[in-house]
N, C-alpha and C positions, 0 to 999 in steps of 0.2 A: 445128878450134879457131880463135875470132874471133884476130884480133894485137891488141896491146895498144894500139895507137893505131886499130883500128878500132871498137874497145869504147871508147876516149876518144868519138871522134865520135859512138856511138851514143847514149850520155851524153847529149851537148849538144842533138842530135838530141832525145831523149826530152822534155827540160824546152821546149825554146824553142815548142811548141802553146800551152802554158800559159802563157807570157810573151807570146806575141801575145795571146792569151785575155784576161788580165788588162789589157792595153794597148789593144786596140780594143773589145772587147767586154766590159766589164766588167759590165755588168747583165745579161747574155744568159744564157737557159736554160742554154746549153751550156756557159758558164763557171762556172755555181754547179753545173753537174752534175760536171763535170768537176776542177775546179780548189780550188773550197770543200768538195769532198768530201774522204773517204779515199784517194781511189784514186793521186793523184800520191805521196803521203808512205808509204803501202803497196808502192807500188809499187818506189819508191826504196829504200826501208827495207829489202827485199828482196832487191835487188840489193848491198846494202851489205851485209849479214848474210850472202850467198854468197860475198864477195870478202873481207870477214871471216876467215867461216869457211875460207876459202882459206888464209888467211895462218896462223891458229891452226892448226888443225887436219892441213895438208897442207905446210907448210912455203913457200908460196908467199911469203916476203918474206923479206927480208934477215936472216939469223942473229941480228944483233945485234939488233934492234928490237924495242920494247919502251917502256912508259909511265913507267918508273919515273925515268928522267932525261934529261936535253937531247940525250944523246947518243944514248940509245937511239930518241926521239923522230925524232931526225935519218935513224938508220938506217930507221925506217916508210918513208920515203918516198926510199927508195935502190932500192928496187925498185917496176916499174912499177905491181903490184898495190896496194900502198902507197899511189901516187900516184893511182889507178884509184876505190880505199876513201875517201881525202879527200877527193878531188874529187868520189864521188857523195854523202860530207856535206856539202858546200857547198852542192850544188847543194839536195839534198832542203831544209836551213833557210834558203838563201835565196828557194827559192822559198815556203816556208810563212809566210816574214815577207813575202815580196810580196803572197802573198793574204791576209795579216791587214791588214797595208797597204791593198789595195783596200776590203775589208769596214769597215775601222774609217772610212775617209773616205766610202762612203755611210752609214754610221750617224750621222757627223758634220754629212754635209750638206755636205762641203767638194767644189767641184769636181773633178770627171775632170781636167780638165786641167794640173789645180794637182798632181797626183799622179802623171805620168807620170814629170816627172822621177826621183821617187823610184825608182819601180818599175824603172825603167832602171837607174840607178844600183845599186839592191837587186840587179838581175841582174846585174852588170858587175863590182860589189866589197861586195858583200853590207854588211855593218854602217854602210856610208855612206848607203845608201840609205834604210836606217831611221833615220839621223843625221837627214836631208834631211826625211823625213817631218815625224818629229817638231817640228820646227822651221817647217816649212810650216802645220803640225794650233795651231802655240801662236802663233806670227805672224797666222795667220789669224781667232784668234781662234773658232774651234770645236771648242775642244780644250785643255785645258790637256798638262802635263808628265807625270801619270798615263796609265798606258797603256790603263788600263779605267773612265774615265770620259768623262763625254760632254760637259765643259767648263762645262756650263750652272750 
């Protein structure tokens, strides 16, 4: 059986191909095969829904835990599985808004290099990084404050 800090690592492990992906090679075969596809959010999604179903099903997380209030929220993440479950939803929607991030900045027309930052950020503290974006995409001026329009 992995330990529970060697399944954190493999985690971090799993996503950081895709953030170098997205970061040096963003128009490359191998990032819209890999990264624009299903396979990163399938695959996460998976892993998430085992460690899940760990917690429901087998009892693998803290007694008390539970969505219905602050406290029981609290207890989710009193155990390691808990911590294991959140951190691979961070990771699975931060990386999905970093590759909507890449995709909507070449649909934009807005520089690579104007979008690194974000994507960094996106991977480092997720909701900042789409802060960053967004504010880069309406400064820039190819883009307004809609998330699915093309500014023009």
């Amino acid at each position: 059986m992995m330990s529970w800090e060697t399944a954190y690592s493999a985690l971090n492990l799993l996503v950081i191909p895709a953030w170098a992906l997205l970061i040096f090679l963003p128009g490359h075969a191998i990032t819209r095969r890999l990264v624009h596809s299903a396979l990163y959010p399938l695959t996460l999604g998976l892993i998430y829904l085992v460690s899940l179903g760990a917690a429901l099903l087998f009892g693998v997380a803290d007694p008390e835990a539970g969505m219905s209030n602050l406290a029981g929220v609290m207890s989710l993440f009193d155990h390691p599985n808990g911590i294991l479950t959140g951190w691979t939803h961070f990771l699975v929607f931060d990386l999905f808004v970093g590759a909507w991030i890449a995709r909507d900045a070449r649909r934009c027309g807005l520089a690579h290099l104007l979008t690194v930052p974000a994507l960094l950020l996106s991977f480092l503290f997720g909701p900042l990084g789409l802060l960053l974006y967004l504010l880069i995409r309406k400064l820039s001026g190819k883009g307004g404050w809609g998330l699915f329009e093309d500014g023009k």
